[in-house]
Every structure is written in structure tokens, then in C-alpha cells.
N, C-alpha and C positions, 0 to 999 in steps of 0.2 A: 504494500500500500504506500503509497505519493505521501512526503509528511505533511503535503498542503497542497491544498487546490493551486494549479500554476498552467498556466499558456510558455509557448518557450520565448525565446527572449524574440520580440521584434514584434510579434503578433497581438493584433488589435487585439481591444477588449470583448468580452461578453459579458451578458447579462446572464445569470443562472438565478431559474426562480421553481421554487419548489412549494407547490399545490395541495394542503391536504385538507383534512374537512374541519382540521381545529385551526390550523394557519398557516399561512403563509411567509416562505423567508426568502430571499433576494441577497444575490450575491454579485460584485462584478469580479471579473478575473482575468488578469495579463499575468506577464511575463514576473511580477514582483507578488503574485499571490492572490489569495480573496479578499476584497476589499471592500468600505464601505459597506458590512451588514445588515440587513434589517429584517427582525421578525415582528409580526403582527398577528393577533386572528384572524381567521376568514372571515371577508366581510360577505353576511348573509342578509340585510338589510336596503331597501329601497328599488332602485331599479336591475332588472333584469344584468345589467352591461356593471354591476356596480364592484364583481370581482375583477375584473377587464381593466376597469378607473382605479381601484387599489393596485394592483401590480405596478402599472404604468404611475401611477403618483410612489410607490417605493422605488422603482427603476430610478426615477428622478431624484428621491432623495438620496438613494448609493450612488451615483454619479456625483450629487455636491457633496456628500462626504468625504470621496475617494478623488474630488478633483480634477475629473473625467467628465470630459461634455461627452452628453446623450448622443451628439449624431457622430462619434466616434466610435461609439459599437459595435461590431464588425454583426453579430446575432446575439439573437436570444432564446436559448433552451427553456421550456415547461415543460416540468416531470409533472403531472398533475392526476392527482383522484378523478377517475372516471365513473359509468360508461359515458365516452365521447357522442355526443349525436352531429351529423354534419348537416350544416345551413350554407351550402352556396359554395361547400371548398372549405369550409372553415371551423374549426373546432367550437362545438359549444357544449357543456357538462350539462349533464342531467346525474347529478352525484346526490344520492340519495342522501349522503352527511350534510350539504348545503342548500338542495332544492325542495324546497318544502312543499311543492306542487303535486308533487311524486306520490308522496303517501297519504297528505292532505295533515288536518289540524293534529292527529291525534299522534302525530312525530310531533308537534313542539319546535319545528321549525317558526323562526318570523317572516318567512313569506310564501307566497302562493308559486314561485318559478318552476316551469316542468323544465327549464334549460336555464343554464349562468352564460352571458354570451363571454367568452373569452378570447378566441383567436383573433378576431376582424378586428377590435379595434388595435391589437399590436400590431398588426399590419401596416397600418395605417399610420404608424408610428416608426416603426424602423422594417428597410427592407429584406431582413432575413429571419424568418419567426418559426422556429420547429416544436410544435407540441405534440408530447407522446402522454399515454397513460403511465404513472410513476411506476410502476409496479415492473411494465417493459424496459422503462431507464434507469431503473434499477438495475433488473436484471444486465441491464449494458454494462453500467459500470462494474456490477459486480464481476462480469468476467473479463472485462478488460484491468481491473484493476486488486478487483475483490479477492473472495472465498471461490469463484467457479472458473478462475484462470485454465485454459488448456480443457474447457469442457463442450461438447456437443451436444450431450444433454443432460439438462438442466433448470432449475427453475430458480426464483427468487419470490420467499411470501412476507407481505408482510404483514404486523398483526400488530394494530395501531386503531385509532378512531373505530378504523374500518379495516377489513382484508381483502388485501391485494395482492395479486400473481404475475410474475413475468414466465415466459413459459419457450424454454429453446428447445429443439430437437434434429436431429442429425444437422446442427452446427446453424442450422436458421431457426431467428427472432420468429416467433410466429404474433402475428400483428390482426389478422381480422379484415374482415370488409369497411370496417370503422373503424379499424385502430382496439378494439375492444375484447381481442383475445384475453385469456385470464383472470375473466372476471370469477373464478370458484368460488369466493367470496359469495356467490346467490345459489350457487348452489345448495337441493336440498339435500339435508344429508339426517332428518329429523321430521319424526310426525310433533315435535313442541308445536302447538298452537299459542303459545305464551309469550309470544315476541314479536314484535310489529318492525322490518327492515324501512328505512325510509326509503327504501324504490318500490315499497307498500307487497312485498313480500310478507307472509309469514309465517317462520319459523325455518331459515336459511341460515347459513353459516354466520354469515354478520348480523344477523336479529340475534342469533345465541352468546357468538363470543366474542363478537370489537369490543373493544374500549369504552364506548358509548352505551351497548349493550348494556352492561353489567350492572350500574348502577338499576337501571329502568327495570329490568327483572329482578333484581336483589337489594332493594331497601334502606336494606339495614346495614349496607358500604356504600357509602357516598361515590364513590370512583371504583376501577378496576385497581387501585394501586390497593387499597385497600383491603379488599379481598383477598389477595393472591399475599399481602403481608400477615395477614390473619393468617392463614392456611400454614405459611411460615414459622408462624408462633403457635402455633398446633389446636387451632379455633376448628373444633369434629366438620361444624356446620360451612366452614369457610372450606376445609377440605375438599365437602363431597361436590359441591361447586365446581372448586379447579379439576378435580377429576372430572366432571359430567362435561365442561367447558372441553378439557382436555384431548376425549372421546369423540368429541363434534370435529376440533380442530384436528387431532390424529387422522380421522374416517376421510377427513378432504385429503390431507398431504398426502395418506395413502394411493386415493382415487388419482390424484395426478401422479404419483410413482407407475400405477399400475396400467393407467389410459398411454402413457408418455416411455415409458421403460427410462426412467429416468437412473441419472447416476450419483446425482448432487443437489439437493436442494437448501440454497442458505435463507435463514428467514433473518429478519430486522423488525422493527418496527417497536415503538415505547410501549406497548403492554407486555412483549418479549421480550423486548433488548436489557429491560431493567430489572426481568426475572430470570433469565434465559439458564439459568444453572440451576434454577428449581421447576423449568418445565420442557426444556428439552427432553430431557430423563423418561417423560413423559409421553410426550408427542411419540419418541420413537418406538417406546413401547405399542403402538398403537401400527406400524411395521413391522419391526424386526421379527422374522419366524412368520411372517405371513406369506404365503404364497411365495415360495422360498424363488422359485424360478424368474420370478419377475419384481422382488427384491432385494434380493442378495446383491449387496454391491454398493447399493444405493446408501448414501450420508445425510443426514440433516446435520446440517451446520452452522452455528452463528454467522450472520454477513461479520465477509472479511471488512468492509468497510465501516461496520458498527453503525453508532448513532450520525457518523458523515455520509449516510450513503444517499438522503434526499439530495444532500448539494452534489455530490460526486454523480449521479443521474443525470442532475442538471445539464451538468459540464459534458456529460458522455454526449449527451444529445448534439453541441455544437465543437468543440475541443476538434 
């Protein structure tokens, strides 16, 4: 792993901006490193175009931070939470974490959007604009730089807000008619009728175990950090939780080892990244000894990129 985000010496800048459903961070990046940072939450408020106007107003303020005028940008990568819908050529989210239109009032979303318009107006702003789903630019950088170096097949999950897949196989990205390969994350993998997904799913992978999840089915822990700390401190009730959580989450990784003959799959993401010693253990139990012919081989592994791998995505996209 790069001990730091870097362009090589000579080469304009880029903007690298990473998309999720709790927020949004912004990066520039030459030849002297990442510059100019800025994190924010996602803005879910007001008009349809209003995460589009937040990017572009942090582009602006990491440029005055860092010193660098805006029409010296060479591009701008977005790793972003999907699924992508395309209007005219041009990326717009229907992300069930931000569009409240999706599942309607009873997600707790503040507005009505079935799409966040994104792509068109960075367009319109600078002329090199590459938006992938994160989960795919993930998976990029994880094997150009990560945990999945030297692999052809391979996935990258992550388990954050939301779950998200990037998904290789005989050495090509697989991408979709939309860009929207990987979404396993909706997949069902559960008759729970107890969980409401904001793409108005329910009882799919991410209605049971994101981030966001956890709190809305379980009460009595304010957040997912919470729980999964409990379980740690040996709380019976918080236990059977992360195991039944764990079972949802195993039965998916599984289903992409075994649809994919995969060899490597590394996950990231903050509900994993900051337990990952107490639930990997877990997860692979949930392969290892199954269906020996078509798992044997296969690793789950921490991304080799850790908690950098939204911005390290970014950069794969334009770098």
C-alpha cells in the first residue's frame, strides 16, 4: 500500500470524492499528496440536484484550501453508493440510504427523491467527470493497490451504512448495463419480514445488517457500534444479534464465492473495519467446509487498504 494518496511528479490535479449515504469526503491530489480535505454528511435535504451543489461547493473549498484553482483539474473520480439510474448519459443515485422517495415516509428519510441528480451538473463544471459505484472503485483500488493484488477473481464488500460489492472475475470489473453490478446488498437471503431497506425492500441483506439497520431493529443500541461492543463484553442478548447478523452476512459472501468461484474476497467498510477481529472469525465460518469444491481456496480478508480505501477508489477511478 502507497503511504499516501500521490499523482507522480508533473501531473495535474484531481479531485477525488467519495459518496456514501452518511457522507461525503473530497480530496485533491498531485504530485505533493492529498490535499485540502473535506468531510461532511450527505446532504439529503431540498432539491433533487442538492448532493451535485454539495460536492461541487467542497471541490471549491479543497481547491482554496490547497491553493489550486478549480479549472486546473485535470478530472474528477466519484466512488459513490449506488444503484446508478441513467438520465441522458449521466449518472443519477436512486440510493436507498439518501432517496427517500424509494421506500417512502416510513424510512425516515427528509425527502421525497426516487433519484439524487449527480453526474450532469459536474459536467458542466469540469470536463472530465468519471462516476463509478464505490463498491466497483473499490474493488479497483483494492487490486491495484490493496489486499486483491495479482487476482482475477475477486470481490471487495463493504459493510458500512449500507453493503456494497465490487465483483471481478476471470480478471474483468464486471460493471452492468448501468454500472450496477454488485448490488448483493438486496439481495434476499431471509424470510425477516422485520426490516424495511430504503429501496423499500423487505427483509434483504441491508434491511438486516448495515449500519443503519441495527439501530431501527434493535432499540435498545442506539448505533451498530454499540451492539457489536456489547457482544464484546459478553451482553447473551447482544451476542445472538451479531451471530443472526452474522449468518445473513456469511449466507451473501458465501452466495458470491459460490455464483463467482471466487479466490479472494476483502471487505472494509466502518461497521467491519472497526470490529473486523471479532467478526471475520465469523463470517468465514459461515464458508469454510462448505461445499469444499467450490470453496476451498477462497480468503476473506481485511481490505488491504483499511479505513483509506473510499479515497484510494476515488483516485483509482482517475490516477
Amino acid at each position: 500500500m502507497p503511504a499516501e494518496l500521490r499523482l507522480a511528479d508533473g501531473a495535474a490535479p484531481v479531485a477525488c470524492v467519495d459518496i456514501g449515504g452518511t457522507k461525503v469526503a473530497v480530496n485533491l491530489v498531485d504530485h505533493r499528496g492529498a490535499l485540502g480535505r473535506r468531510v461532511e454528511p450527505t446532504a439529503k435535504q431540498g432539491a433533487p440536484d442538492a448532493l451535485a451543489r454539495q460536492v461541487l461547493r467542497m471541490i471549491g473549498a479543497s481547491c482554496q484550501a490547497a491553493g489550486i484553482e478549480a479549472r486546473d483539474i485535470a478530472a474528477v473520480g466519484v466512488a459513490s453508493c449506488g444503484p446508478f439510474v441513467l438520465n441522458q448519459g449521466c449518472v443519477e443515485l436512486a440510493s436507498p440510504n439518501i432517496c427517500g422517495g424509494l421506500a417512502g415516509a416510513a424510512r425516515g428519510l427528509p425527502n421525497d427523491w426516487t433519484t439524487a441528480v449527480l453526474e450532469a451538473p459536474l459536467r458542466e463544471a469540469f470536463a472530465r467527470v468519471r462516476v463509478e459505484n464505490d463498491g466497483i472503485a473499490a474493488l479497483q483500488a483494492e487490486r491495484r493497490w490493496g489486499a486483491l493484488q495479482g487476482l482475477d477473481h475477486c470481490a471487495y464488500v463493504t459493510w458500512s451504512t449500507g453493503v456494497g460489492v465490487g465483483l471481478c472475475a476471470d480478471g474483468r470489473v464486471l460493471r452492468g448495463k448501468n454500472g450496477n453490478a454488485g448490488h448483493a446488498g438486496h439481495m434476499f437471503v431471509s424470510d425477516n419480514l422485520d426490516a424495511l431497506c430504503g429501496c423499500g425492500n423487505i427483509g434483504d441483506v441491508e434491511a438486516l445488517v448495515a449500519g443503519n439497520a441495527l439501530p431501527r431493529r434493535f432499540p435498545a443500541y442506539p448505533d451498530a457500534a454499540s451492539v457489536l461492543i456489547a457482544a464484546k463484553e459478553g451482553d447473551t442478548c447482544a451476542e445472538g444479534i451479531i451471530d443472526d447478523i452474522c449468518r445473513v452476512m456469511g449466507r451473501m459472501l458465501y452466495n458470491l464465492v459460490v455464483t463467482l468461484d471466487l479466490q479472494r474476497i476483502s471487505l472494509g467498510g466502518s461497521v467491519f473495519w472497526h470490529h473486523r477481529d471479532y467478526l471475520l472469525p465469523r463470517l468465514q465460518a459461515h464458508i469454510q467446509g462448505r461445499l469444499p469444491a467450490l470453496t476451498g481456496g477462497c480468503t476473506l480478508v481485511p481490505a488491504g487498504l483499511g479505513e483509506r480505501v473510499g479515497d484510494f477508489a476515488a483516485l483509482a477511478l482517475v490516477a
